[in-house]
C-alpha positions as CSV (number, residue, x, y, z in Angstrom):
1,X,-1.2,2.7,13.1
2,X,-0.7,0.4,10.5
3,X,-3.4,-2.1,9.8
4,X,-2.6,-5.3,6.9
5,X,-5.9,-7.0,5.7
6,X,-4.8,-10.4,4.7
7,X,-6.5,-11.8,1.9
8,X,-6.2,-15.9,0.7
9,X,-8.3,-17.7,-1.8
10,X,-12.0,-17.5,-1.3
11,X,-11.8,-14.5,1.4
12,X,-15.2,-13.1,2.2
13,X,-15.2,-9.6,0.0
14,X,-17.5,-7.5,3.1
15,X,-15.2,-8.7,5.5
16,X,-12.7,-7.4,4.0
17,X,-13.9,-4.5,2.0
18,X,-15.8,-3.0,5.0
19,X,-13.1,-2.2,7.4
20,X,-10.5,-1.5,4.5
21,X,-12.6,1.7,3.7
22,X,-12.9,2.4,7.6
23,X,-9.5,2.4,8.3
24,X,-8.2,3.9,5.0
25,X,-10.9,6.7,5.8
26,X,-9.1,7.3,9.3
27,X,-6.0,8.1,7.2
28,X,-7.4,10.5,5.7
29,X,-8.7,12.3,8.5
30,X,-5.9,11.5,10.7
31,X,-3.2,13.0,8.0
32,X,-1.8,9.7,7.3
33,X,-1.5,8.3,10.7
34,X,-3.4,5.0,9.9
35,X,-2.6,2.9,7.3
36,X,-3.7,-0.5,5.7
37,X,-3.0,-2.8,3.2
38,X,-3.4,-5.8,1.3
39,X,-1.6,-9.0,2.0
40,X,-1.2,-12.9,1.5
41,X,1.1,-15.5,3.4
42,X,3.0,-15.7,-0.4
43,X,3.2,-11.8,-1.2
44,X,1.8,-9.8,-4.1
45,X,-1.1,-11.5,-5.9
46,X,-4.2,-11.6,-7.2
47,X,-6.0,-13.1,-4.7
48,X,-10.1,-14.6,-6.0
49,X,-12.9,-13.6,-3.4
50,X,-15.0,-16.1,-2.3
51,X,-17.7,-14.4,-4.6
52,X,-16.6,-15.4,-8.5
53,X,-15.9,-13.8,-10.2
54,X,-14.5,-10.4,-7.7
55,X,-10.8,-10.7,-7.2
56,X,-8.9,-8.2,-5.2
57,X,-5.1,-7.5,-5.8
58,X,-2.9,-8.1,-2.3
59,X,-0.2,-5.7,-2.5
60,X,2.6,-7.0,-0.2
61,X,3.0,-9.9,2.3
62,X,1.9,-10.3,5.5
63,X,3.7,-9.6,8.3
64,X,2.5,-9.1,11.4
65,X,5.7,-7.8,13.5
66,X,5.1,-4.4,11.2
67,X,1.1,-4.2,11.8
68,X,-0.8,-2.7,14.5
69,X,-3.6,-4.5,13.5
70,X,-4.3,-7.8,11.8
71,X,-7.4,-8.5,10.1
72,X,-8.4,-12.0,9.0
73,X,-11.9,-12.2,7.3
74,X,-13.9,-15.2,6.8
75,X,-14.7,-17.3,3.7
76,X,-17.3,-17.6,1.5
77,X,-18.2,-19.9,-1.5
78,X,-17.4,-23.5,-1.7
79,X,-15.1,-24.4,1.3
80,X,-14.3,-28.2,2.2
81,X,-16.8,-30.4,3.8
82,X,-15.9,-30.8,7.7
83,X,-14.3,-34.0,7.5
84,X,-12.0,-33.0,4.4
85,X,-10.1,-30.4,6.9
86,X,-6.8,-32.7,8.3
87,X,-6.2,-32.3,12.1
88,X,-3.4,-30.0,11.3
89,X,-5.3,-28.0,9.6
90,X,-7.9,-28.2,12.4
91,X,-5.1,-27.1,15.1
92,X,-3.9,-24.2,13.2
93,X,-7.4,-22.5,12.2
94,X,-8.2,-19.6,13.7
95,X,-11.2,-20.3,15.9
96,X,-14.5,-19.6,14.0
97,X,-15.7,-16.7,16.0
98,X,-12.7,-14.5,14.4
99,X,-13.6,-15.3,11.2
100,X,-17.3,-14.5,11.1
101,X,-18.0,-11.0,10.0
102,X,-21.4,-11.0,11.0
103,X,-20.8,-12.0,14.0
104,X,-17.8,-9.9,15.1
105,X,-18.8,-6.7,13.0
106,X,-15.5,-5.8,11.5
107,X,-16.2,-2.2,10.7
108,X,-16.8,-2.0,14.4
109,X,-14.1,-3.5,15.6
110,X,-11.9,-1.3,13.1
111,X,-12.9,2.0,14.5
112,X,-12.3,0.3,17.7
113,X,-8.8,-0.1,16.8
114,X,-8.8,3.5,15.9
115,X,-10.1,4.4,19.1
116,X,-7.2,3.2,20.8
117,X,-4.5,3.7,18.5
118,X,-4.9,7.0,17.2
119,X,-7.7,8.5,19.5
120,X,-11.8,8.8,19.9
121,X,-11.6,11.7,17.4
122,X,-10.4,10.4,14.3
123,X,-12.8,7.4,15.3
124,X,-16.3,9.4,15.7
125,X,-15.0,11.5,12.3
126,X,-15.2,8.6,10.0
127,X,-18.2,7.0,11.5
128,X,-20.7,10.3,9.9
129,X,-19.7,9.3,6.4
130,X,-20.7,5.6,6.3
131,X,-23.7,6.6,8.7
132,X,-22.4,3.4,10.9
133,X,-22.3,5.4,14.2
134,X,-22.5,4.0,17.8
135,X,-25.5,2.9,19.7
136,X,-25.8,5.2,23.0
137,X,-21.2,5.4,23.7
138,X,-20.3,9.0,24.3
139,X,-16.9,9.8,23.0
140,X,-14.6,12.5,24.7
141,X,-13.2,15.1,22.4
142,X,-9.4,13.9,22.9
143,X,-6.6,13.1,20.6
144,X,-5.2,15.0,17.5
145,X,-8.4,16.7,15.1
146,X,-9.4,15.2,11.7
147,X,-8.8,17.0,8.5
148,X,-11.6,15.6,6.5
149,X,-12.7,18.6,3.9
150,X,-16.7,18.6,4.5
């Protein structure tokens, strides 16, 4: 599974950061079989978080027809006032409740991901290292066995 993580100026570092080490985690345990990157719309960069002064370097460009899995964080810092944002800007936002990590719990919806793509194995395995489990899901014992060293 390969996830991209795309990154523009004044992304929100948790939402990013957070499922970044989820899913890079997964690759460990699943022998490679997830992986996830950095990206921008314009290609390698350093790219400034929305928290000055942490940047984060974006290793390759986005590009969704190779990616399993898209993730789009939110912003933080100093974003325009409502009524600087044009209307075509307002037609191609993503709608807000994508963008709010609080809200939509991106570490969550990672292992979900992982779930799904590679199997509920892998997914449980990297949830006892962050201590980030599940409230109260059961999880059958099917698809391939992690390899993390304990």
């Amino acid at each position: 599974m390969r996830a991209q993580s795309v990154l523009f100026d004044g992304f929100d570092p948790l939402d990013v950061i957070a499922p970044y080490q989820v899913l890079h985690a997964a690759g460990m345990a699943a022998d490679g079989a997830v992986t996830v990157e950095l990206v921008t719309a314009e290609g390698a960069r350093e790219v400034p978080g929305g928290t000055s002064p942490l940047t984060l370097r974006a290793t390759g460009m986005l590009d969704p027809a190779r990616a399993e899995v898209v993730i789009l964080p939110g912003a933080t810092g100093d974003l325009p006032a409502e009524e600087e944002i044009s209307e075509e800007e307002r037609r191609r936002a993503v709608p807000a409740i994508l963008a709010r990590a609080l809200e939509t719990d991106l570490p969550a919806l990672a292992r979900e991901a992982l779930e799904r793509e590679i199997g509920p194995r892998i997914a449980h395995a990297i949830e006892t290292p962050f201590a980030h489990g599940r409230r109260g899901v059961v999880w059958p014992a099917r698809g391939p066995a992690p390899t993390l060293a304990r």
